[in-house]
N, CA and C of each residue as an Amber inpcrd file, in Angstrom:
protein
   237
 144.9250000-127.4560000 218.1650000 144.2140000-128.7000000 218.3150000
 142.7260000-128.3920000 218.5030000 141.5760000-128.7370000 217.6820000
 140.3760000-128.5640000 217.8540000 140.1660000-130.3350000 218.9420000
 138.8160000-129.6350000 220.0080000 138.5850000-130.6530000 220.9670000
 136.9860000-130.5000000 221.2440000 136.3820000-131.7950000 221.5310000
 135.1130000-131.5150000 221.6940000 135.1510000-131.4020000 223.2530000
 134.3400000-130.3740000 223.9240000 133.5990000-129.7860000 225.0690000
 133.1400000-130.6660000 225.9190000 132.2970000-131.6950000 225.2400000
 131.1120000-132.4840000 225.7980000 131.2560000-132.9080000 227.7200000
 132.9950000-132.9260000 228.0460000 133.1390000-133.9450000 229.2000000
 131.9420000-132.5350000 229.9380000 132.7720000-131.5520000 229.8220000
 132.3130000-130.2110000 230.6830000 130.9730000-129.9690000 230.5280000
 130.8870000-129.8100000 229.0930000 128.8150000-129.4270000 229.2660000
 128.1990000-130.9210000 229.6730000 128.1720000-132.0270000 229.2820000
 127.5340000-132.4730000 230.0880000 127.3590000-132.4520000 231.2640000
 128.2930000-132.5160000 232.0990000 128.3070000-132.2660000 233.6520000
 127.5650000-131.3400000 234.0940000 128.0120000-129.9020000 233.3500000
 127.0560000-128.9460000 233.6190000 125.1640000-129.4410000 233.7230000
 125.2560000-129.8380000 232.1890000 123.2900000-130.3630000 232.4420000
 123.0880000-131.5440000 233.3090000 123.9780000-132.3770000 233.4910000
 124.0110000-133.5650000 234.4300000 123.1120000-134.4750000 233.4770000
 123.3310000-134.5720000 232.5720000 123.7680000-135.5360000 231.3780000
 124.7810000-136.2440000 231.2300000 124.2980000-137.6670000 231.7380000
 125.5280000-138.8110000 230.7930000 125.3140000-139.4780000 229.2500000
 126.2720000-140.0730000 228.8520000 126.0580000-140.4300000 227.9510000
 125.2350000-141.0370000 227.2060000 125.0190000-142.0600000 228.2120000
 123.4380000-143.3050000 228.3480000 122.3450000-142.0390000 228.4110000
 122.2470000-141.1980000 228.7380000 121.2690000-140.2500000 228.7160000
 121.4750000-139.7280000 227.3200000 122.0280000-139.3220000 226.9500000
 122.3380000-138.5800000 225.2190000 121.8080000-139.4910000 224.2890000
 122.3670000-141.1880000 224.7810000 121.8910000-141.9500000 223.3970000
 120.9340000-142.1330000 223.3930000 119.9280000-141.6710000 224.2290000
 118.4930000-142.1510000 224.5990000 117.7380000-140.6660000 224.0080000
 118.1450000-139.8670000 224.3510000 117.6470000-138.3830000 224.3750000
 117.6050000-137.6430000 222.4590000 118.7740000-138.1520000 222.1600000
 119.2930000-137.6110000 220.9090000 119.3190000-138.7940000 219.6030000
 118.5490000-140.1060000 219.7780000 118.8730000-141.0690000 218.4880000
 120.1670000-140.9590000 218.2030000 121.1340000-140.6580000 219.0120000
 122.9360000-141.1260000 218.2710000 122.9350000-142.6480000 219.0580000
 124.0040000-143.0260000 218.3170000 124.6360000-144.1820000 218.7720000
 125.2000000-144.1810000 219.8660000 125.4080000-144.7260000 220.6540000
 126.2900000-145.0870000 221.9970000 127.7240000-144.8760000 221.9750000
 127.9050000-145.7400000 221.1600000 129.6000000-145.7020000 220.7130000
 130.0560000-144.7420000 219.8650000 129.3340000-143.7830000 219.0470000
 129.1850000-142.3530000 218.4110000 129.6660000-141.3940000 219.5450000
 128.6320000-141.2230000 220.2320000 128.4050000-140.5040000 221.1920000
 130.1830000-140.4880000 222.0780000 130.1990000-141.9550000 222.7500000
 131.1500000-142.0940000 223.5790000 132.9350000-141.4480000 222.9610000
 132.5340000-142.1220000 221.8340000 133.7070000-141.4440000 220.9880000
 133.6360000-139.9360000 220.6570000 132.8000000-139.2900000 220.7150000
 132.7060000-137.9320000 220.8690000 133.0050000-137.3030000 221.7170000
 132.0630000-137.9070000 223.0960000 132.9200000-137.5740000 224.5110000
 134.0710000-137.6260000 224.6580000 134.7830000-138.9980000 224.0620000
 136.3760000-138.9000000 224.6270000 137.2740000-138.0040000 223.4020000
 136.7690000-137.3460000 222.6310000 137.6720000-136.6960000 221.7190000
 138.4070000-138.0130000 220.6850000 137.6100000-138.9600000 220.1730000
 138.1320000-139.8360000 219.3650000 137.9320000-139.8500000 217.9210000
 137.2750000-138.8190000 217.4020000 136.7200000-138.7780000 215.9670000
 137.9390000-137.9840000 215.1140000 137.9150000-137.3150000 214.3730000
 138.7380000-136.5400000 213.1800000 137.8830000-135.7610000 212.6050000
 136.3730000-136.0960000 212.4390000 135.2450000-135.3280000 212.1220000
 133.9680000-135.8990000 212.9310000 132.8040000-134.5140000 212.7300000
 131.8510000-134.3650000 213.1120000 130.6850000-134.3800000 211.9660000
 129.3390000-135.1520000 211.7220000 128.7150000-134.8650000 211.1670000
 127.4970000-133.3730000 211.6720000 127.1790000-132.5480000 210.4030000
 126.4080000-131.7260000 210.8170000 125.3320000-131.8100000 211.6710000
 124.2770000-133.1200000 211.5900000 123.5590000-133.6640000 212.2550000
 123.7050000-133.9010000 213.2220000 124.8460000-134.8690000 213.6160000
 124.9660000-135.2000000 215.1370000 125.0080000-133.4950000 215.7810000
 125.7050000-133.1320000 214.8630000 126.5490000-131.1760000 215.7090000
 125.5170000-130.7180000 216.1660000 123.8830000-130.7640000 215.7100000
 122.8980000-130.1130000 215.6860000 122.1770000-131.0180000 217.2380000
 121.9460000-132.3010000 216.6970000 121.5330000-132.5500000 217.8980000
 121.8080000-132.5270000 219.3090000 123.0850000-132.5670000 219.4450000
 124.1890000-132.1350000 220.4560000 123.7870000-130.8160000 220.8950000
 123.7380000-129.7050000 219.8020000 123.5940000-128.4700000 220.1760000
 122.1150000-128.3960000 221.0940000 120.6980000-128.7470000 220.5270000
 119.4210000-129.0080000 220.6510000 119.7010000-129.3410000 222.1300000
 120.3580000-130.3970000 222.4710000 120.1810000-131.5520000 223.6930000
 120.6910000-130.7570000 224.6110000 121.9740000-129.5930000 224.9000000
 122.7790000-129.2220000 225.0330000 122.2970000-127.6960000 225.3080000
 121.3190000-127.0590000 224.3770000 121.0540000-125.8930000 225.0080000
 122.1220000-124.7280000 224.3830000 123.4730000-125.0880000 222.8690000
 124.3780000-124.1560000 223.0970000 124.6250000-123.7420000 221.6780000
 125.4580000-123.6710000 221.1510000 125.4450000-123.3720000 219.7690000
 126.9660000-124.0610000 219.6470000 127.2960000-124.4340000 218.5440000
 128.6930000-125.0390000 217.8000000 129.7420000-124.8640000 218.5110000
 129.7100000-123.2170000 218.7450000 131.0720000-123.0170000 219.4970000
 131.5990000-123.4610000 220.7940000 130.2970000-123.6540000 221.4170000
 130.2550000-124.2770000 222.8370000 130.8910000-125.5120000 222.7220000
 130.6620000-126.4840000 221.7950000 131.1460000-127.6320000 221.7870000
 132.3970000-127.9940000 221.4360000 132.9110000-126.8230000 220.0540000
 134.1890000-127.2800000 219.5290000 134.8560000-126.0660000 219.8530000
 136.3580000-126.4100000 220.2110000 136.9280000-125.7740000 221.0540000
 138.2980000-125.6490000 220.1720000 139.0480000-124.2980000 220.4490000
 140.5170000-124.5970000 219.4940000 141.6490000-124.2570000 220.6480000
 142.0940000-124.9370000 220.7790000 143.4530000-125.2430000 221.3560000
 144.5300000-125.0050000 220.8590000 145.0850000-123.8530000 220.8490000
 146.6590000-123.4780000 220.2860000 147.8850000-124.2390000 220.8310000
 148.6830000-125.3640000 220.0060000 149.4420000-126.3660000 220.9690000
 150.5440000-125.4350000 220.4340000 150.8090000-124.4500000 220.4610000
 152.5600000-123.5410000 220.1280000 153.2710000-124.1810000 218.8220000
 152.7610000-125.2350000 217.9710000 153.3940000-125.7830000 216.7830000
 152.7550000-125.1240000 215.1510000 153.9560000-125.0350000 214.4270000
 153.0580000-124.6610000 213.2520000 153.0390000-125.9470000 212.3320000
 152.4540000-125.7610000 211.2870000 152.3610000-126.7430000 210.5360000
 153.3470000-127.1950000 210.1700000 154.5220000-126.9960000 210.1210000
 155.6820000-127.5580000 209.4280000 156.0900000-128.3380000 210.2690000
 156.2010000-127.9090000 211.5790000 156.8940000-128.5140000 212.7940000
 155.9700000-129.7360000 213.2530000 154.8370000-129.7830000 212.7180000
 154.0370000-130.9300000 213.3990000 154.3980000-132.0090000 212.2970000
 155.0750000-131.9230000 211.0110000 155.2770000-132.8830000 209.8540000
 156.4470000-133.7230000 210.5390000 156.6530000-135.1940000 210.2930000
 157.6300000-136.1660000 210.6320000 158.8680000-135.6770000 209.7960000
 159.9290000-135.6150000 210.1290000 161.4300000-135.2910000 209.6410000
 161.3990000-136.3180000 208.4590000 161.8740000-135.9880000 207.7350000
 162.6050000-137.2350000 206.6140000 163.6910000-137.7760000 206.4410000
 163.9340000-138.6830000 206.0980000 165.3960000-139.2240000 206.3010000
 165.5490000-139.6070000 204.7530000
């Protein structure tokens, strides 16, 4: 499972969100949905400004999570 970082590094800089949309020209509701891990993708741009605002590089932000499933096993059964 890839996951975005953001709850943790922000805290770290003591950055909220309302601070990001102000700081970085993203959207609010961009942003928020980023924080909560709600997207499927990332644009390069936002990735960059994030990184900039953030102090970190890509990896800091996106994270991979091994959930023990392989690809087959994550497919719905068929009937």
């Amino acid at each position: 499972m890839i996951k975005l970082n953001l709850p943790v590094l922000f805290a770290q800089k003591g950055i909220r969100v309302a601070d990001a949309d102000r700081l970085t020209d993203m959207g609010r509701t961009t942003l928020y949905r980023l924080y909560n891990n709600e997207v499927t993708r990332i644009d390069f741009a936002s990735l960059e400004r994030l990184c900039k605002l953030l102090d970190c590089t890509p990896g800091d932000i996106i994270l991979y999570e091994d959930d023990g499933q392989t690809d087959s096993q994550k497919k719905e059964p068929t009937n």
